[in-house]
C-alpha positions as CSV (number, residue, x, y, z in Angstrom):
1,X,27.1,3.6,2.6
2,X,23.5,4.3,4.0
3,X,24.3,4.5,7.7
4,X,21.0,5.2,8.8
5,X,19.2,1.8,8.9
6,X,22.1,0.6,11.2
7,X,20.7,2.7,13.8
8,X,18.3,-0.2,15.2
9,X,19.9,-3.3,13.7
10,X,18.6,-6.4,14.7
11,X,20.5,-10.0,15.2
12,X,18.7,-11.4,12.0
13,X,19.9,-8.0,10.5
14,X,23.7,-8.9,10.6
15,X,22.7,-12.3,9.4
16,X,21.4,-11.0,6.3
17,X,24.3,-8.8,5.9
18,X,26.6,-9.8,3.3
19,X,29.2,-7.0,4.2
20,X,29.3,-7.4,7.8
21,X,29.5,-11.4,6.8
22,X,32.3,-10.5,4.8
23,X,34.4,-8.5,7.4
24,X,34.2,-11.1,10.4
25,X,35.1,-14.1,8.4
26,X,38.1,-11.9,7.8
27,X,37.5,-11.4,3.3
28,X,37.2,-7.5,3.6
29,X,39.9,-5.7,1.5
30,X,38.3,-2.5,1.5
31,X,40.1,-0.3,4.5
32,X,37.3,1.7,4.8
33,X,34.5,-0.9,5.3
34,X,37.0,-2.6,7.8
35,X,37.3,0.3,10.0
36,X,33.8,0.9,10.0
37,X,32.9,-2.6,11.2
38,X,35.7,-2.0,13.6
39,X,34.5,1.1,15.0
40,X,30.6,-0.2,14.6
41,X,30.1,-0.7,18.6
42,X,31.2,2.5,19.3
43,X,29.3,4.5,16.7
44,X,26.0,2.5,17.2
45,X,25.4,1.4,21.0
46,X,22.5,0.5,20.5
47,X,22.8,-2.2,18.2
48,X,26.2,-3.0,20.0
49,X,25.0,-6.0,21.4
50,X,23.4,-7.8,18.8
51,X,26.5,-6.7,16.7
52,X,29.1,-8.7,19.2
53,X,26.5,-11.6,19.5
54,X,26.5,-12.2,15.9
55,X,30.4,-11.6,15.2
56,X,31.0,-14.5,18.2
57,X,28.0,-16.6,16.7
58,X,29.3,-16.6,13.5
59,X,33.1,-17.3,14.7
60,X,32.5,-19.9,16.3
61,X,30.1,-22.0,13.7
62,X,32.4,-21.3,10.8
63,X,34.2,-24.6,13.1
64,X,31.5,-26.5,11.4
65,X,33.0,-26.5,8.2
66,X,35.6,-28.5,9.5
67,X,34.1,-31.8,9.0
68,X,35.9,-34.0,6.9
69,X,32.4,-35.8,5.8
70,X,30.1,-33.0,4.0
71,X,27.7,-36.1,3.6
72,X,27.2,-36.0,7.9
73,X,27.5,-32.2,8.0
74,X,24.5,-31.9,5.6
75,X,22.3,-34.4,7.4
76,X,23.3,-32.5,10.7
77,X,22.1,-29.6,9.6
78,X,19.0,-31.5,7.9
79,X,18.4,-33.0,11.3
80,X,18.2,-29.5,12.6
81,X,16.1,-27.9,10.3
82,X,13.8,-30.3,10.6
83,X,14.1,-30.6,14.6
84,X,13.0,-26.3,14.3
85,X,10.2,-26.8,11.9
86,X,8.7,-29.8,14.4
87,X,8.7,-27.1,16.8
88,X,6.4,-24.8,14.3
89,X,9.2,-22.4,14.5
90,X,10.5,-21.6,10.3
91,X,13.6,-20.2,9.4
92,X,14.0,-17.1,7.4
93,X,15.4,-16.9,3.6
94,X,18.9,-18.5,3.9
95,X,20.8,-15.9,1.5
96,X,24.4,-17.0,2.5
97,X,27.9,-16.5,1.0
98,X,28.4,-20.5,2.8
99,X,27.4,-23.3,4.4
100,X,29.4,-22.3,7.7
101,X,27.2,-19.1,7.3
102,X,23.9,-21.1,6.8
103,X,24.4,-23.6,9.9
104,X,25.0,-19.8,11.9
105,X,21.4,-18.4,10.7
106,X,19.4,-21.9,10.9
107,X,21.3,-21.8,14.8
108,X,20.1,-18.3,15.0
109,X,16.4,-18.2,13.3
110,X,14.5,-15.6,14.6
111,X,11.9,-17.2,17.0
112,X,13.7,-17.8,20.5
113,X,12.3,-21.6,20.5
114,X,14.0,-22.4,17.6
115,X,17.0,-21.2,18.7
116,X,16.9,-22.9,22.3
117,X,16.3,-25.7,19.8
118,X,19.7,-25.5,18.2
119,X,21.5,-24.2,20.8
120,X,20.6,-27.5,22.5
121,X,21.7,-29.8,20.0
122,X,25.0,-28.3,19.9
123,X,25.8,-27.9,23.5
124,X,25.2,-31.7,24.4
125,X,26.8,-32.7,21.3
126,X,29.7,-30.4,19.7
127,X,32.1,-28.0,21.6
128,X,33.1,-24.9,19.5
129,X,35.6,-22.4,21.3
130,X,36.5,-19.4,19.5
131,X,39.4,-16.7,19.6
132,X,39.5,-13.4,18.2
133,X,42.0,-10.7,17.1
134,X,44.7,-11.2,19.4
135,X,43.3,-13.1,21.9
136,X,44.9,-16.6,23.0
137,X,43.2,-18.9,24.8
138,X,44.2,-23.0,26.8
139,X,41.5,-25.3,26.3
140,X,41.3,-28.4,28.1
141,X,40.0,-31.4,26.3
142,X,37.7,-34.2,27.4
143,X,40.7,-36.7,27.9
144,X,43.0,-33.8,29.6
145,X,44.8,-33.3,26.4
146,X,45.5,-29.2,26.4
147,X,45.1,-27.1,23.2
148,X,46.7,-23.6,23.4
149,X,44.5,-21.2,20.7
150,X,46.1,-18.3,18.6
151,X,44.5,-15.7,17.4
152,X,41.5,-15.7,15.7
153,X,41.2,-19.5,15.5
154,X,39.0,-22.2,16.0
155,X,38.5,-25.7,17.6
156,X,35.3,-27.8,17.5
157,X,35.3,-31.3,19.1
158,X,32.3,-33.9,20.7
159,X,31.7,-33.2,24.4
160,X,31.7,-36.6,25.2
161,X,34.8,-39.1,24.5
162,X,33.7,-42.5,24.9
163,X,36.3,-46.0,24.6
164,X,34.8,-47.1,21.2
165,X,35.3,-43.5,19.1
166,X,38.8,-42.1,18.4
167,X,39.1,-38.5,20.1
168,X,38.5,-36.3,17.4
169,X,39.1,-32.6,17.3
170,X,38.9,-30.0,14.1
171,X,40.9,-26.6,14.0
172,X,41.1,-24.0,11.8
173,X,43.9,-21.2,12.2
174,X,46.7,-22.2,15.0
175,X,46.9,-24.3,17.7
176,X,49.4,-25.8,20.0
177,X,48.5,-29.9,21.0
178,X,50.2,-31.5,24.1
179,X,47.9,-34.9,23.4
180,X,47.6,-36.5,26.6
181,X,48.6,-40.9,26.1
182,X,45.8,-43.4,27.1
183,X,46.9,-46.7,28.2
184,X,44.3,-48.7,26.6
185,X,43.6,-50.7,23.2
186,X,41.3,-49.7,20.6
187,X,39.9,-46.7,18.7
188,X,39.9,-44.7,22.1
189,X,43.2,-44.7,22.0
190,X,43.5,-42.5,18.6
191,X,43.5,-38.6,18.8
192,X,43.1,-37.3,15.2
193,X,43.1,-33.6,14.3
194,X,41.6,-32.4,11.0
195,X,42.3,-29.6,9.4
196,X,42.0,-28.2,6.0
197,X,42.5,-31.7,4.3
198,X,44.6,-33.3,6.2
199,X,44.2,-35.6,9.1
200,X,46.7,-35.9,11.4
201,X,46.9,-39.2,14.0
202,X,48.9,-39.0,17.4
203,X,49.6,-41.1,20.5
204,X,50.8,-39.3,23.2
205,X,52.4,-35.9,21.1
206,X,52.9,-32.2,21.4
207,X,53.0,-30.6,18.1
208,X,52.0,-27.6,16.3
209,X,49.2,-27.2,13.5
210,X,48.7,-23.6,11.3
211,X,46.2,-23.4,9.0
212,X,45.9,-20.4,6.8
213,X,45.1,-19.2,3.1
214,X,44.5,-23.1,2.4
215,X,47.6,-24.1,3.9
216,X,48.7,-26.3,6.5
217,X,51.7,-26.3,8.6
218,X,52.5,-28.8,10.9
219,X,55.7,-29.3,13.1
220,X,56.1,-32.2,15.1
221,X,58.4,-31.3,18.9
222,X,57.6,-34.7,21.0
223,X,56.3,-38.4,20.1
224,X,54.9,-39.6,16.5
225,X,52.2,-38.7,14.6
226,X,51.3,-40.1,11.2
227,X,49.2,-37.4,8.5
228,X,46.7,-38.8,6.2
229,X,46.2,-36.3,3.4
230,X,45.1,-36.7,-0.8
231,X,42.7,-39.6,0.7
232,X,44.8,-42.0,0.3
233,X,48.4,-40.9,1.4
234,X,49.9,-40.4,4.8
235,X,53.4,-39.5,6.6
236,X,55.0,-40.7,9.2
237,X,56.7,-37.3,11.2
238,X,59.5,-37.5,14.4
239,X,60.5,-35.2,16.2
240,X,62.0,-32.5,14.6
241,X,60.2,-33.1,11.4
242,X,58.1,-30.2,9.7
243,X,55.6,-30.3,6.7
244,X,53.4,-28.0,4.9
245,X,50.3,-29.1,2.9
246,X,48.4,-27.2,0.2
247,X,46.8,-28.1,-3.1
248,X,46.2,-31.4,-1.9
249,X,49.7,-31.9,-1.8
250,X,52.5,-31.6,0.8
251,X,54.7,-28.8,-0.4
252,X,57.3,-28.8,2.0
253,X,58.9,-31.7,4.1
254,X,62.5,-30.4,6.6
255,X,63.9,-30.8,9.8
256,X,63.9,-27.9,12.1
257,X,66.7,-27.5,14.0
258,X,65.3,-26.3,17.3
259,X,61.8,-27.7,16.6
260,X,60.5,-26.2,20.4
261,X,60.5,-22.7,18.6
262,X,57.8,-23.3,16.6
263,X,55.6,-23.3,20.1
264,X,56.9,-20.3,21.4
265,X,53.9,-17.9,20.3
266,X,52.7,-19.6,23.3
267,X,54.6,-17.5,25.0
268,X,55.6,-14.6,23.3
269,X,52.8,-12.9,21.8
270,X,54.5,-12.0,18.3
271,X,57.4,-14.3,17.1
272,X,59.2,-15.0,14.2
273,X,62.4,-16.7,13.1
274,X,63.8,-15.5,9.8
275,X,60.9,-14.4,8.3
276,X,60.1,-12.6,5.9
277,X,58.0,-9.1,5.6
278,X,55.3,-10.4,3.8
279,X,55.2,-14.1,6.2
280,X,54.8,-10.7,8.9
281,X,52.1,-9.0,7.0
282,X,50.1,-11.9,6.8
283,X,50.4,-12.6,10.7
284,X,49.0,-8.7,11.5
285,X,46.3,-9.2,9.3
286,X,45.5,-12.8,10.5
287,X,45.7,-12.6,14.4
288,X,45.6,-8.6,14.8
289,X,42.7,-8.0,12.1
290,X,44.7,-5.1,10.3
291,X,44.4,-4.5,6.7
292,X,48.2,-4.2,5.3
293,X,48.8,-2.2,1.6
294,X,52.1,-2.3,0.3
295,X,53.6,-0.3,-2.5
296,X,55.8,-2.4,-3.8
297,X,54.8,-6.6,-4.3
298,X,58.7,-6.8,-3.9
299,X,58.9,-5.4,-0.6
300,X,56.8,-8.5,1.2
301,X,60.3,-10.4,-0.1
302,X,62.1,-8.7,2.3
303,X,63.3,-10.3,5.3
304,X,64.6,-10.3,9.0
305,X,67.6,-12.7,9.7
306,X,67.5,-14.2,13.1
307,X,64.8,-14.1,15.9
308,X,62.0,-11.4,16.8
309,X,60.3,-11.2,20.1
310,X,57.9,-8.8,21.0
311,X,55.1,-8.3,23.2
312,X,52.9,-6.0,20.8
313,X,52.1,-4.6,17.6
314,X,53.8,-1.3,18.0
315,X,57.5,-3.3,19.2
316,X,56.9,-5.6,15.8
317,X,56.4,-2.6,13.6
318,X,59.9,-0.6,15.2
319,X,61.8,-3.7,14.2
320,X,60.5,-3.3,10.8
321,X,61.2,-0.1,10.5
322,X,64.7,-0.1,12.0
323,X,65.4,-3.4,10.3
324,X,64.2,-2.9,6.5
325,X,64.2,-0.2,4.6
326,X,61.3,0.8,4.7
327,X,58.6,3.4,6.1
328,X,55.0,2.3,8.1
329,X,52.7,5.0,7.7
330,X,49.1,4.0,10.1
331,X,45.8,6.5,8.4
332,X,43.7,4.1,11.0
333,X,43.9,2.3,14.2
334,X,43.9,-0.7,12.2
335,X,45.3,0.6,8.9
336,X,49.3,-0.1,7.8
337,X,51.0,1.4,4.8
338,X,54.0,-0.2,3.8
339,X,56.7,1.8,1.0
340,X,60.2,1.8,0.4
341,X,62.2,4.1,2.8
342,X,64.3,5.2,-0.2
């Protein structure tokens, strides 16, 4: 890797970047690239802070791609391509792995007028809030309603709620709801969350969505909720009643016994409730931004009977290791090597 040119890299720079686009929407295998994005502020100060300004930039627009109607997300962006090039301000070559990548660099063109331009649009119209690698964050809606964030997740919602629009909000990742219940008639009475296929309708509700690797979890703890998914199918979920969507198919429908535990990452920063290693794996490398090998495929079959909670990484990965058979080497700060302890 020619690490010169990163010396003075410019915003537009990490835009054009296919490897640094790769690592922050969390696709990089390679343990070596990782820990050089990783460690990038630190080993180049002065490009540190165009380098955070385009990880949180592009974070936070990938919640565009969580519009259920690609016909309106391509005329938004139409609308604000056009709204830059009235401005005599042009957008540079849009080499991009996506479209959430392509609304980032049309919101981030090079001139500063055209990016007032966008930045505008989406302030006074769409809300995107952000988490990263193990951060957690409340957000409070425009009706009240609270959202509690995991890691690295995302929600986008309108600003403005009016009486004749349901109250609409996208997520991608995790995210506790406690949906706050209007007393009136009409489509301002709906709250729908979207996610990954599925739309899921509630009242007055607290419940729990995951959505990760194209799958979506959802476990219902108070109220009624009804999910639409496969365009024309939907369930009606109680309390208690858990499902999980993929393939444009719901692939798992139970009852939980103690469905409040399903929200208790809210509390406790790592949980789990009989789960196995690899169900683990995929939580360090989701919310903590580690990249996991493990010798043996067989080995992510493994699992821990019963309840963990821990406060950290380095408590979750003593209970592995005292649990299971098995040894954690770390080569990296963010670097795990899994193999049989026999």
């Amino acid at each position: 890797m020619n690490n010169d040119k990163y010396l003075a890299y410019s915003l537009q720079d990490f835009l054009d970047d296919d490897a640094f686009i790769k690592w922050v929407s969390g696709k990089e295998q390679d343990p070596a690239a990782a820990q050089f994005w990783s460690e990038f502020p630190v080993q180049y100060p002065a490009a540190a802070a165009n380098f955070e300004f385009a990880v949180n930039v592009i974070r936070s627009y990938r919640s565009q791609e969580f519009w259920d109607n690609k016909d309106s997300k391509a005329r938004v962006l139409e609308r604000i391509t056009a709204t830059i090039e009235s401005q005599g301000a042009r957008p540079t070559r849009l080499r991009w792995l996506n479209n959430w990548v392509r609304a980032a660099a049309v919101a981030l063109v090079v001139t500063a007028g055209g990016y007032m331009i966008v930045n505008h649009y989406f302030r006074n119209h769409m809300e995107q809030i952000a988490t990263g690698y193990g951060e957690m964050r409340t957000v409070t809606l425009p009706d009240h309603s609270t959202v509690t964030l995991n890691a690295s997740s995302a929600i986008s919602f309108n600003e403005a709620w009016s009486d004749t629009k349901p109250r609409e909000v996208w997520i991608d990742g995790e995210a506790y709801f406690d949906v706050k219940h209007i007393n009136r008639t009409g489509p301002g009475q709906q709250f729908i969350v979207h996610s990954n296929g599925i739309s899921i309708e509630v009242l007055g509700t607290s419940f729990n969505v995951r959505s990760r690797h194209g799958k979506t979890k959802v476990g219902l703890i108070t109220g009624k909720i009804k999910v639409d998914y496969n365009k024309d199918r939907s369930l009606v979920m109680l309390p208690g009643d858990y499902v999980e969507y993929a393939d444009n198919n719901l692939i798992v429908t139970r009852k939980l016994d103690k469905p409040e535990k399903i929200k208790r990452w809210t509390e406790i920063q790592l949980t789990f409730t009989d789960a196995t290693l690899g169900e683990i794996i995929e939580t360090l490398q989701d919310n903590y931004g580690y990249t996991v090998k493990v010798a043996d495929a067989s080995l992510r079959k493994l699992k821990i009977e019963g309840d963990i909670n821990v406060t950290n990484v380095d408590e979750l990965l003593t209970v592995i290791t005292t649990t299971l058979n098995v040894t954690i080497d770390q080569p990296s700060k963010k670097e795990l090597v899994i193999t049989s302890g026999k």
